[in-house]
Each structure stands twice: as structure tokens, then as C-alpha cells.
C-alpha positions in Angstrom: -60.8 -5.9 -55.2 -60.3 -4.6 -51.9 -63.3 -2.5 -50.1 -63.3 0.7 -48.4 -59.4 0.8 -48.7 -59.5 4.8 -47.9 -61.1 4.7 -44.7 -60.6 4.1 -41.6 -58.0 6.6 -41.0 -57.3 10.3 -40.6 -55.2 11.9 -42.9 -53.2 13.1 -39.6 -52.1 9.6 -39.0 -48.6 9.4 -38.9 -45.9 7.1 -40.5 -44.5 5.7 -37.0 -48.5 4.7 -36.3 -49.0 3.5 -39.6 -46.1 0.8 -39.0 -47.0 0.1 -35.4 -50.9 -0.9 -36.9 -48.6 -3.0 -39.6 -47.4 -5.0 -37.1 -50.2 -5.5 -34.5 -53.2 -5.1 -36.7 -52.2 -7.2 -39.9 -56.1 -7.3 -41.0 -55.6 -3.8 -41.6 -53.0 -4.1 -43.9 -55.1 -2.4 -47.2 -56.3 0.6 -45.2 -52.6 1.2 -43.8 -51.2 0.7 -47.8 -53.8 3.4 -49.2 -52.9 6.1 -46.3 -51.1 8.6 -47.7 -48.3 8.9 -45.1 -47.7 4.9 -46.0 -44.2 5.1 -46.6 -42.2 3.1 -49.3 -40.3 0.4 -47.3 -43.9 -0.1 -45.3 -45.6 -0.6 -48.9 -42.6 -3.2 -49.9 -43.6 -4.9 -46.7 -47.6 -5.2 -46.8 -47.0 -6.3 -50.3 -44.5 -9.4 -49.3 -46.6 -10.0 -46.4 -49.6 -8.6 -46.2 -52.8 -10.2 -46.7 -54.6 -10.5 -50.2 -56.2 -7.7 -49.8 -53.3 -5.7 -48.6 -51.3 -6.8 -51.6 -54.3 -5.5 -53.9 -54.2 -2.1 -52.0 -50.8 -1.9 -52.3 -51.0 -2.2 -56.4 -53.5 0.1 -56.5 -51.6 2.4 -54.8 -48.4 2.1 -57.4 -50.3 2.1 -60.5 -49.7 5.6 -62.2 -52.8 7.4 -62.9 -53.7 8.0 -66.6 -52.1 10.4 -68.6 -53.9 13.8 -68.7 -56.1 14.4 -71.8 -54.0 16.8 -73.7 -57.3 19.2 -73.7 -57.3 19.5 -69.6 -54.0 19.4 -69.5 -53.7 22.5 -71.2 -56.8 24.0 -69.2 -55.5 23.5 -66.2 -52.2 25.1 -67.5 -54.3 28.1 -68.2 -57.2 28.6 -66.3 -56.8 32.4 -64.0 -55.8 32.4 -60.5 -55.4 28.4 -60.1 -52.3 27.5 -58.0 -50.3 24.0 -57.6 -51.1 22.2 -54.6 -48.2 22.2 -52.3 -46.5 19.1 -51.9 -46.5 17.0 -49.1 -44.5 17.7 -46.2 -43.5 13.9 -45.8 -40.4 14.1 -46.2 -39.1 14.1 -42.5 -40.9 11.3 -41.5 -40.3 9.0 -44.6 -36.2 10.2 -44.2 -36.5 9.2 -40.4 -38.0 5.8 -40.9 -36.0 4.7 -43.7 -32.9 5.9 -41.8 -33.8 3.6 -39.0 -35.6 0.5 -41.0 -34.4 -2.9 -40.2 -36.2 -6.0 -41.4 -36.6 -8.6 -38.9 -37.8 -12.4 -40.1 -39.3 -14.6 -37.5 -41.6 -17.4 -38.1 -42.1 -16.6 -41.7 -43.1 -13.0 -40.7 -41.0 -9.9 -40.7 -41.4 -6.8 -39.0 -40.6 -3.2 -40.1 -38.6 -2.0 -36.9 -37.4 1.4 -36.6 -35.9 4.7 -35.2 -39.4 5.5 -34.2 -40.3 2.0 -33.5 -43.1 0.4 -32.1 -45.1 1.9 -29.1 -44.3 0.8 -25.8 -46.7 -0.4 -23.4 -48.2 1.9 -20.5 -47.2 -0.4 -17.9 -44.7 -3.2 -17.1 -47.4 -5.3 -16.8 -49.2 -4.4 -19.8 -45.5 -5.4 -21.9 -45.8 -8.8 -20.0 -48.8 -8.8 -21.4 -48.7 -7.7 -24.8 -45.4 -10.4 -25.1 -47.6 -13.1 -23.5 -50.4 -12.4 -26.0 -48.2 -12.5 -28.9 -47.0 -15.9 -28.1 -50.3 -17.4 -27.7 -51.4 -16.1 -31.2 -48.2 -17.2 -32.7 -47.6 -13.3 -33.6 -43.8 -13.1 -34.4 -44.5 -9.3 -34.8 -46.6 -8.2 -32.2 -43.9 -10.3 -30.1 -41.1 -8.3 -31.6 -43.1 -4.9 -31.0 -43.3 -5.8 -27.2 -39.2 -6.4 -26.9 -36.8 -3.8 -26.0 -35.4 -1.6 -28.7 -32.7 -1.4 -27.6 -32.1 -5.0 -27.3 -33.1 -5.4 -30.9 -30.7 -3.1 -32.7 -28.4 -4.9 -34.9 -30.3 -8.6 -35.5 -31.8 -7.7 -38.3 -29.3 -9.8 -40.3 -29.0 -12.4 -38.6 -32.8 -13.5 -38.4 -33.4 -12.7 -42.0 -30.2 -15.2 -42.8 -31.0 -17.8 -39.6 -34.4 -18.2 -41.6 -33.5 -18.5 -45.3 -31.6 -21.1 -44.8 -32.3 -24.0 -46.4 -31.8 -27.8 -45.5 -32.7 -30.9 -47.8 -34.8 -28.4 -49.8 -37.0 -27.1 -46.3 -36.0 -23.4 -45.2 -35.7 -22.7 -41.7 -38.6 -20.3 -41.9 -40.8 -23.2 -43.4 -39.4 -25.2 -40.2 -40.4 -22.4 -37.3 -43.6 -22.1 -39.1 -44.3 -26.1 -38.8 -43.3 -25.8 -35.0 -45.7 -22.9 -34.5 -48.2 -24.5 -36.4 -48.7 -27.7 -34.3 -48.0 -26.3 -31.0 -50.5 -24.5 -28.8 -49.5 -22.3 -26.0 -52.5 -20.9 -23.7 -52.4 -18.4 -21.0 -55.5 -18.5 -18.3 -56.4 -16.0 -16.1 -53.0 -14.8 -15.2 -52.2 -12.1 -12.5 -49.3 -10.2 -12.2 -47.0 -9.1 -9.1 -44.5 -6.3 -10.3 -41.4 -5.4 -8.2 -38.7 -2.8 -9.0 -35.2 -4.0 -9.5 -33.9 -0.3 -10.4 -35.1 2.5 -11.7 -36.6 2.1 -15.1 -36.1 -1.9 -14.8 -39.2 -3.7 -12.6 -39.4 -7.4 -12.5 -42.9 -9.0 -14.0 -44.1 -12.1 -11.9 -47.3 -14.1 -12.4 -48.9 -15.0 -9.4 -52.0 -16.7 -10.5 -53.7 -18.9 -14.0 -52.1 -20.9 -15.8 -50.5 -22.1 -18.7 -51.1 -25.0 -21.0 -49.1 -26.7 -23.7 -50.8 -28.8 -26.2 -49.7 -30.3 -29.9 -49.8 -33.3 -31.5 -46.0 -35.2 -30.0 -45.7 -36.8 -33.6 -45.7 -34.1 -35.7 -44.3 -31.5 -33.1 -41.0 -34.3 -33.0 -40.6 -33.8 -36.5 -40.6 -30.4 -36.6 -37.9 -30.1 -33.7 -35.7 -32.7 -35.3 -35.9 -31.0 -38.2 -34.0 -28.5 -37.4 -31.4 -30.7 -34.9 -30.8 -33.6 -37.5 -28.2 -32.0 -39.9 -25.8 -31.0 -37.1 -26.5 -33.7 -35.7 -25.9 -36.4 -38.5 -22.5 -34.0 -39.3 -21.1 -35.1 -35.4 -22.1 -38.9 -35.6 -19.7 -38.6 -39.2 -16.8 -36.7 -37.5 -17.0 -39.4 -35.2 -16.9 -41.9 -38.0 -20.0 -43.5 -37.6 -21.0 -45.0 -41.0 -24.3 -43.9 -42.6 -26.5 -46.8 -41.2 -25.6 -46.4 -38.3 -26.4 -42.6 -38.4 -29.8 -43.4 -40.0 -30.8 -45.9 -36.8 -29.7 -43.2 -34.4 -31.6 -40.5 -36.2 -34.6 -42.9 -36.0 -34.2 -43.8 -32.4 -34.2 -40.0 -31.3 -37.4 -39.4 -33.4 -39.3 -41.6 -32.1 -37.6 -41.6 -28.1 -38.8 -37.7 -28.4 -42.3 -38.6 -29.7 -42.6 -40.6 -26.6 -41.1 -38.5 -24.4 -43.6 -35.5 -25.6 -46.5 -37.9 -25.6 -46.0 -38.4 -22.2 -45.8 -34.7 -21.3 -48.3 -33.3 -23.6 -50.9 -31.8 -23.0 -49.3 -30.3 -20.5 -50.8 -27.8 -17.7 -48.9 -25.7 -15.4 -51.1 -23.6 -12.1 -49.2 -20.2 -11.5 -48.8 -19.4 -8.2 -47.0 -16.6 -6.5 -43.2 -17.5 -6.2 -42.2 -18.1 -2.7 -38.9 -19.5 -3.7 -40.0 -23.3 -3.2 -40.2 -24.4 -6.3 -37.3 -26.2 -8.9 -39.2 -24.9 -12.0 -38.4 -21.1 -12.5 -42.0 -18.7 -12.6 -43.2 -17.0 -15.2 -41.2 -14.3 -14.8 -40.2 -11.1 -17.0 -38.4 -8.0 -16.6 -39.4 -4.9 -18.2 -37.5 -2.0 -19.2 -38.8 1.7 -19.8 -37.2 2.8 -23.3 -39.8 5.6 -23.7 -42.7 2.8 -22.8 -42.2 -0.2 -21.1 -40.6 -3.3 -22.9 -39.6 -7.2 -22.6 -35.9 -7.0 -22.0 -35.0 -10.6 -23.4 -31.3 -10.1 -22.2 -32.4 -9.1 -18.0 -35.0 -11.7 -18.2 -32.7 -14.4 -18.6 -30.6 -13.1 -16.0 -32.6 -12.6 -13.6 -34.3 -16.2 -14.3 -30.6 -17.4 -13.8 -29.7 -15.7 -10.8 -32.8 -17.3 -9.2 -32.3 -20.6 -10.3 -28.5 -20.5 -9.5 -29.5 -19.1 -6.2 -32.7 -22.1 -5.3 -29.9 -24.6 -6.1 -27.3 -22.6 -4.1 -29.0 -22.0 -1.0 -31.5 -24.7 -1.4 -35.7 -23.6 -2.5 -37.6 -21.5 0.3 -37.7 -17.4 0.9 -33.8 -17.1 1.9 -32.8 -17.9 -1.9 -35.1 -14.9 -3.0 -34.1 -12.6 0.0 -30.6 -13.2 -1.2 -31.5 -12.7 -4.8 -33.3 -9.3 -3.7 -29.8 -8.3 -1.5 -27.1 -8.9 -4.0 -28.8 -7.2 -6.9 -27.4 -3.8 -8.3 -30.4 -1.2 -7.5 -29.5 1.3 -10.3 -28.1 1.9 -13.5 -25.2 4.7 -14.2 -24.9 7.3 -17.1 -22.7 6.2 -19.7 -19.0 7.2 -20.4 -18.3 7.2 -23.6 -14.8 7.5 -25.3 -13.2 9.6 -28.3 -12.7 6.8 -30.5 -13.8 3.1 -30.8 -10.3 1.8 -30.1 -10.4 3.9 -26.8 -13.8 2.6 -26.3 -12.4 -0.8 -26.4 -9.5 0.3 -23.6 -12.4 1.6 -21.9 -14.0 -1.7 -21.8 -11.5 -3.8 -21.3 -10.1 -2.0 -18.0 -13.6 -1.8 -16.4 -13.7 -6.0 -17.0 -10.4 -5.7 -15.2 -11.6 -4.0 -12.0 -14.5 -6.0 -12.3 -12.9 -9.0 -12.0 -10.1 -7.6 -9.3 -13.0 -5.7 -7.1 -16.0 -6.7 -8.2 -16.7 -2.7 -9.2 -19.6 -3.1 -11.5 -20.4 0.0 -12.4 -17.5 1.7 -13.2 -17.1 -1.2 -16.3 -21.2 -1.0 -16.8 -20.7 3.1 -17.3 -18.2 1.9 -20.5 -21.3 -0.1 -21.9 -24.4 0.7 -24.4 -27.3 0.3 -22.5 -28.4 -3.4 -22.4 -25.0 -4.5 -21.3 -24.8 -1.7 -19.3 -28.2 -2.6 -16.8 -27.1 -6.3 -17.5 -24.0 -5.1 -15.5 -24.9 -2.8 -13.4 -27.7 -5.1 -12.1 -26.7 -8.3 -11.9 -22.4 -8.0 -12.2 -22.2 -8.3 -8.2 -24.3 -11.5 -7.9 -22.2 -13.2 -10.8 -19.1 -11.9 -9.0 -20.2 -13.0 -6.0 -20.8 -16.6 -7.2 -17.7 -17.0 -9.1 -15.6 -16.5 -6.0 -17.8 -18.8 -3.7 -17.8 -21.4 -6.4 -13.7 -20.7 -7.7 -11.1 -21.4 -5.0 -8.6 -19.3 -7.6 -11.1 -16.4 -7.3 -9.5 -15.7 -4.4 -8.7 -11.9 -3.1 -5.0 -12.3 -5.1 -7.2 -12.3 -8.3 -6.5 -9.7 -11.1 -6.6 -9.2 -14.4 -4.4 -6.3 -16.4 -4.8 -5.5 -20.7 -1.9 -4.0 -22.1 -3.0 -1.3 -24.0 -5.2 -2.4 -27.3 -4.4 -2.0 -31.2 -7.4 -2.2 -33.1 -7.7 -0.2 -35.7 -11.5 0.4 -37.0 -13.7 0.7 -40.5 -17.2 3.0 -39.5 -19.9 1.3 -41.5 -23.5 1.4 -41.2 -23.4 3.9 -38.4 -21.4 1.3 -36.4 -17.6 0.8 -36.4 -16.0 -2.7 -36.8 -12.3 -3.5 -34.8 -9.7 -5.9 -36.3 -7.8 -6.4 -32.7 -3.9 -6.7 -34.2 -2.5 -6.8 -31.1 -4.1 -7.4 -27.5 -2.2 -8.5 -24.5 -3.6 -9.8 -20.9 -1.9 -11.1 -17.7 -4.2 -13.4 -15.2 -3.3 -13.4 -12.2 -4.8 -16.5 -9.4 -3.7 -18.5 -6.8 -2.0 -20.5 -8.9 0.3 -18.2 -10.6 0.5 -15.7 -13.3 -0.3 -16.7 -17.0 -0.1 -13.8 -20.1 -1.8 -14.0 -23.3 -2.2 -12.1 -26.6 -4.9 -12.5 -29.2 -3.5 -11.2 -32.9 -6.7 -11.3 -35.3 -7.6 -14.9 -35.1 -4.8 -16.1 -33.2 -4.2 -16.4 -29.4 -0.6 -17.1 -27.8 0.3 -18.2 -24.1 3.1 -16.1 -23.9 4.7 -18.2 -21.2 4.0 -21.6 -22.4 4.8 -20.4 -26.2 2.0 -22.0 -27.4 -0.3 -20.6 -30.0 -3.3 -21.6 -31.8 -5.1 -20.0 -34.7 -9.0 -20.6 -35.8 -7.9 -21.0 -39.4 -5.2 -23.8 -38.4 -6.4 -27.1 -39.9 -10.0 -25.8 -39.7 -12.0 -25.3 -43.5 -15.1 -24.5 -41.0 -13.5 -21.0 -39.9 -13.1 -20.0 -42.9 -16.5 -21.2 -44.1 -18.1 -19.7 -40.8 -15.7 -16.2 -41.3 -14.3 -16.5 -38.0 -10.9 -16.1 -39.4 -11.7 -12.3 -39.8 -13.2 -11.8 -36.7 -14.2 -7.8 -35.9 -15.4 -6.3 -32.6 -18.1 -3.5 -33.1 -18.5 -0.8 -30.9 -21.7 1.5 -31.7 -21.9 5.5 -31.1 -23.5 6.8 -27.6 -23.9 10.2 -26.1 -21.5 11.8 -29.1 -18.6 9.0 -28.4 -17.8 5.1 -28.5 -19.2 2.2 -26.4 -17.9 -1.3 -27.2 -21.1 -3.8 -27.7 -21.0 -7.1 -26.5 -24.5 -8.0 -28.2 -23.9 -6.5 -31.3 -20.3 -7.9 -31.6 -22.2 -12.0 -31.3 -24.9 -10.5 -33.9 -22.0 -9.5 -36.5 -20.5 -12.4 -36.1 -23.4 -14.8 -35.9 -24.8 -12.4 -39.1 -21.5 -13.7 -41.3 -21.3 -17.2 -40.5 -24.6 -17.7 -41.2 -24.3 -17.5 -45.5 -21.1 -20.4 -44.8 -23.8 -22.5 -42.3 -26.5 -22.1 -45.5 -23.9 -23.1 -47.6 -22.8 -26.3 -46.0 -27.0 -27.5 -44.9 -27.9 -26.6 -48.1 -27.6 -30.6 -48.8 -28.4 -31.5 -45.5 -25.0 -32.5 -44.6 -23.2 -30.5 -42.4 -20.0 -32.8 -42.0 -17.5 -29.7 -44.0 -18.0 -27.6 -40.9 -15.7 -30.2 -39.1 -13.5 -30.3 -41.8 -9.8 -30.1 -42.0 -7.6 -28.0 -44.7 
């Protein structure tokens, strides 16, 4: 039986806190399911994965209370002047977080995230922080808590299906949790060096510590491979390897991996400030303010990119990170948002069009939600700019022109899903002209009349449901933004039950298979 389940908390403590404690204290998990504001889905939660004495609380909690002896009963019914105790006023906070629950799964954890969401950190610092903390102690949900919002919406499916699938009998979940398990990252005396990219968006470097990777190399192997054999087994088949010689190759990288790791391993990296001189990227984050500061996963990869791009481009020293600095975007527009979701998808599309003819980044970021909007806004020139030094057909006679879009939509799930039926495009290069159209799953060169459909030949489209594919564009500021992120999570979110499907036996060779 749990103790002292009813303290330490006020009775002011609110729902939103109650889940933010869920997730970053998990040994309070019986005091948080015995508060009264402890809402239902949060209860559901401690009791799948809380600890034991969570669970307990949360039992305790649900178990009706006796019936009434029929003599107090009727007392109570009668006795002078006594009133019924006004309910709780809950209801707007337990309406507000169901409304915005979404069950993430990451290394055998989920994590209740809502419309009220976990806190944000104080500083961008502090979020490099708090993420960095979270990875050391293996804490899928304190992780989660420290990433943008934002950034998060819409992959709640797919990380609850990416970890119940199961392989040879082994879920994936089982699998992350092995890897975890018998790795051990640790952070040492780091220091931090922030810089301000644009307003709201600041760049996290560390400039001093270190950080070490340790594990055992066999066991760590096993639990990478794990997760690589099955598609990798299915692509020595298509190739029409026979199954002994698949088994000696599976072998061969098992063990080639073990040595390579226990030549690596432990491994120790110092943490110095970056001066642009060095091959390996920093430890570098960028932070975004969403009502506290946040990891933004999707600007720290590109800004990690840019540099790296840049260090091989220009060669390591200062002038790749002077250049990085210059051809940044150094603020993020207000967003335009259209009447409809098909018009948000015109929208969309003719902003990628002056992108690509201009290099105008903004006017296409304004027609984004607002992680592909900063993505854009911040780094669209610097991609831009590399695409024509690096394309001889990027050339100033460059353009591309959509025809207008027909696409009609289904709102579901406060989002709205696009079947294109008919889109048209004309690319124009040095080279020439060429014009396409995509109709559902089937794109058509116009001028060479040839046509290909995902479902031609394919049983894996089908199997994967990228024979239906849908665009989904999300509601902003009373209108319609196209979303690029949430458009790869639906998709990603439907193949997944085919992919369980087919590495439910461990053999993933119907994926490459033909009608």
C-alpha cells in the first residue's frame, strides 16, 4: 500500500502541473494520481506506467466508496439547514486537456502531451539543458517535455505504431529499451555560449566539458542490428541472395560492428568553443520561445547542416561561420493564412515557386505553420544560395510555375486531409522546359508521355498506403496553412500498421514485392 498518497500537494495545484510533474517527476507518480484535479487520461497513464506505487494510488482512487448505510443516508437527507457541497469546478481544465491529449511512446515510455503542455524552460540555455539531462538519464519524457510544441503536434501516431511493432516476436519498444539500457551517455561540466539567430530563435553552443560514451560493443551491436536486420535480410532476397548466404552476411556485420564499436568505445569527446576548425559538428542546439524556451529538433538540424555544408564548402576556420552568420534569415514573418485548405495549398505551392525563381523566402515561409515557417525564413536563402553555386541549371533562367491545384479535402481531427486529383508544374532550366502532373498516386511527364503510378507492379504501396496518399494542411490564425511535417507524420503514421504487418515474421521481403 502506498504512503502518504494525499500529500504533498495543494489542493490549488492545477491539471496542466499535475501532468508536467507526470513527466519529470515519475517518483511522484501516487501523490499526482490521489490529487484531486488528476484528470482521467493522466490516471490511464500513471496506471500503465507509473510506478508500483502509482498504480496502487491510482486503484485507490477508482474504487467506489461504500454504499451509504440506509440510516445516514436518510439523516443526511433530513437533517435542517445542511446544503450539498458544490461540485467541482474541473470541468474546464479536464475539457482543455483531453481536447489537446496526444500519447507519445518512446523508449517504452509515453508522455501525456497537451494543449497546455509541458512548461518551457526560463532560458535557451536552461532547454539545452533540460534536453541534455534527459538524455543522460535515459528520460524519453522529460526529453519530450524539453522539445518544441509545436514541432511535436501530430507524431503522436506514429511513435505509438513505430514502437509496437513487432519483429521475430521482439517489439521495437523492447528494442529502444535494450539500446538505452547498455549505452551510457555523460555530460561533464559543460558551458554554454548562446547567440541569437532571430527573434525568438537563439542558437545553444557548448563551449566547454565534455561528453562520454560508454557500453558494452557486444551487446550494444545486437541491439542496433536488431532493429537493421529485417530490412536488411528483405534487400539481400530482392537481390536474390539465397538464405545462407544472407545468414553469413548478417553474421559478418554483427560482429565487423562489434569491432568497430570496441575500438571506439569508451569514447570521450573535450567541448571547446567552435571556431569553425573542426570536421566534427559542436554540440550545438537551437532553441525556440513557444511561451518558454524549447529544443527545436527541426532548426537544430538545420542549422548543424548549414555549418557542416558550409566547413566543407569553404574549407574549416572562422570564414565558414562568418558566412554561416551572413546568409542566415534574421527574422521570422507573421503568417498568411488562406480561406480554405485547397487555397492554402495554392498558397504554398506559388511561394515554393518564387522561392525557387528569386530565392524570396519569406513570402513562401508567411504561407507556412510555424516550424516550416522559421525553417524557411531562416535558413531558405542559405539552401538557395547553395543550390545555385552547386547546380549549373540553377542558373538565373530558373523558374518553376503550378497550374492552379484540385484537391478536394475531408476536415478530421481538427486537421484537413487533400487528395491532389489534379496538379500541374512546368520547370524551367538551362536545359529546357519539362511539365508534369501528379493525379493521386500517379505522376505524368507531359512532354515525354510517360507516366508512372506507386501502385503499378508494387504490392508494397499498397501495403505501406501510399497508393492513397493525402496532403494535410492544419488551421492558423482562423485560416489554412499547408504542413510539410505533419503531411510525412500522416503518412509515415499509415504505413506503419502495413510495415508491422510484413516484420511481424521478421521477413520483410513482401515490401519489394510485385502484384
Amino acid at each position: 500500500m502506498p504512503q502518504d498518497i494525499r500529500a504533498p500537494f495543494s489542493a490549488t495545484t492545477t491539471a496542466e502541473e499535475l501532468a508536467r510533474l507526470a513527466m519529470e517527476r515519475p517518483e511522484l507518480g501516487a501523490q499526482i494520481a490521489a490529487h484531486p484535479n488528476a484528470y482521467g487520461a493522466l490516471l490511464d497513464w500513471l496506471e500503465r506506467y507509473g510506478d508500483a506505487d502509482a498504480r496502487s494510488a491510482v486503484a485507490l482512487r477508482r474504487t467506489p466508496p461504500p454504499p451509504l448505510p440506509v440510516a445516514a443516508a436518510a439523516t443526511a437527507r433530513r437533517e435542517p439547514g445542511r446544503r450539498r457541497p458544490p461540485a467541482r469546478r474541473r470541468g474546464w481544465a479536464i475539457g482543455a486537456v483531453a481536447a489537446g491529449a496526444v500519447l507519445l511512446l518512446v523508449a517504452g515510455a509515453a508522455v501525456a502531451w497537451t494543449l497546455l503542455r509541458p512548461a518551457g524552460s526560463g532560458t535557451p540555455t536552461a532547454a539545452a539543458e533540460r534536453a541534455l539531462a534527459a538524455v543522460q538519464a535515459g528520460d524519453a519524457r522529460a526529453l519530450f517535455g524539453a522539445l518544441a510544441p509545436s514541432e511535436m503536434a501530430g507524431l503522436g501516431d506514429v511513435l505509438e505504431n513505430a514502437l509496437q511493432i513487432e519483429s521475430e516476436g521482439d517489439s521495437y519498444e523492447r528494442m529502444v529499451a535494450a539500446l538505452a539500457d547498455h549505452t551510457e551517455v555523460t555530460f561533464a561540466d559543460l558551458e554554454f555560449a548562446e547567440q541569437e539567430i532571430a527573434p525568438g530563435v537563439v542558437r545553444v553552443t557548448a563551449v566547454g566539458g565534455s561528453v562520454s560514451i560508454d557500453g558494452d560493443p557486444a551487446r550494444v551491436a545486437d541491439a542496433l542490428r536488431a532493429f537493421a536486420e529485417p530490412l536488411d535480410r528483405a534487400t539481400a532476397a530482392s537481390w536474390g541472395s539465397d538464405s545462407s548466404a544472407i545468414e553469413d552476411s548478417m553474421v559478418s556485420a554483427r560482429a565487423a560492428l562489434t569491432a568497430d564499436l570496441g575500438g571506439t568505445l569508451p569514447l570521450t569527446l573535450d567541448l571547446g568553443p567552435d571556431g569553425g576548425d573542426r570536421i566534427v559538428p559542436p554540440l550545438s542546439m537551437v532553441a525556440v520561445d513557444e511561451g518558454g524556451w524549447y529544443i527545436s529538433p527541426v532548426l537544430t538540424l538545420a542549422d548543424l547542416w548549414i555549418r557542416q555544408s558550409l566547413v566543407l564548402a569553404i574549407g574549416p576556420g572562422p570564414d565558414a561561420l562568418a558566412e554561416r552568420d551572413r546568409v542566415l534569415g534574421d527574422w521570422v514573418p507573421e503568417p498568411r493564412a488562406s480561406a480554405s485548405p485547397d487555397a492554402a495549398l495554392d498558397a504554398a505551392l506559388k511561394g515554393l515557386g518564387a522561392w525557387m525563381m528569386s530565392g524570396d523566402s519569406l513570402s513562401w515561409a508567411e504561407t507556412l505553420p510555424l516550424p516550416e515557417r522559421r525553417l524557411v525564413a531562416i535558413y531558405g536563402d542559405a539552401v538557395m544560395g547553395m543550390l545555385r553555386t552547386g547546380n549549373t541549371t540553377m542558373g538565373s533562367q530558373v523558374s518553376l510555375t503550378f497550374d492552379p491545384v484540385r484537391a478536394p479535402s475531408v476536415d478530421r481531427d481538427g486537421a484537413a486531409y487533400l487528395r491532389v486529383e489534379d496538379l500541374g508544374w512546368t520547370w524551367t532550366d538551362t536545359y529546357g522546359q519539362r511539365t508534369y502532373r501528379i493525379q493521386g498516386e500517379c505522376l505524368e511527364d507531359v512532354g515525354w508521355g510517360g507516366r508512372v503510378c506507386l501502385s503499378d507492379g508494387w504490392a508494397g504501396a499498397e501495403l505501406l498506403a501510399l497508393d492513397d496518399p493525402a496532403i494535410v494542411a492544419v488551421p492558423v490564425d482562423g485560416g489554412w496553412q499547408v504542413s510539410a511535417l505533419r503531411t510525412v507524420a500522416h503518412a509515415v503514421a499509415r504505413a506503419l500498421p502495413g510495415y508491422a504487418e510484413a516484420a511481424s515474421d521478421g521477413d520483410l521481403s513482401e515490401l519489394w514485392g510485385t502484384k
